[in-house]
C-alpha positions as CSV (number, residue, x, y, z in Angstrom):
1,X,-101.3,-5.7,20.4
2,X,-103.8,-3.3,22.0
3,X,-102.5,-0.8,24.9
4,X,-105.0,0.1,27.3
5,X,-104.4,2.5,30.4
6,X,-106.2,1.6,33.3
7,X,-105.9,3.6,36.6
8,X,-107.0,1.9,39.9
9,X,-106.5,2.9,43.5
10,X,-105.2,0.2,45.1
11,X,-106.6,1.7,48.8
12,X,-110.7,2.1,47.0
13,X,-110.5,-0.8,44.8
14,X,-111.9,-3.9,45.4
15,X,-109.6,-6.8,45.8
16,X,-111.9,-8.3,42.9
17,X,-111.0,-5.7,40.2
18,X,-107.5,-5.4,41.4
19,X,-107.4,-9.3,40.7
20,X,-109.0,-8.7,36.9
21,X,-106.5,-6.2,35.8
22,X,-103.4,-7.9,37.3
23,X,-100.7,-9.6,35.5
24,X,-97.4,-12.0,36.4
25,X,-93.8,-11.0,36.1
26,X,-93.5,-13.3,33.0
27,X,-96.9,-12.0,31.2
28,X,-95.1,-8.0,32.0
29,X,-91.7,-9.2,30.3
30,X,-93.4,-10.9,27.3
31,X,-95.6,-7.6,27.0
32,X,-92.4,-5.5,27.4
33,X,-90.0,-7.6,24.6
34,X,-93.2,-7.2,22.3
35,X,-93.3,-3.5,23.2
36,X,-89.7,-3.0,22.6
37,X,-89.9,-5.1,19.4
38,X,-92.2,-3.0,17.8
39,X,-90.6,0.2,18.8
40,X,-92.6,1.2,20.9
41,X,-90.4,1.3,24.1
């Protein structure tokens, strides 16, 4: 798994890269068990 930090402004950036870097609830929890999993959380 790769980690990458993105930082966006959500009052500057456009609803169209807000929508590219976005993620659901279950996608976040997956990410987090495979986080945790690995020791990394």
């Amino acid at each position: 798994m790769e980690i990458v930090l993105v930082g966006l402004n959500h009052r500057t950036a456009p609803v169209e890269v807000r929508e590219r870097v976005s993620f659901t609830a279950e996608q976040a929890r997956r990410a987090s068990e495979e986080l945790r999993s690995k020791g990394i959380l």
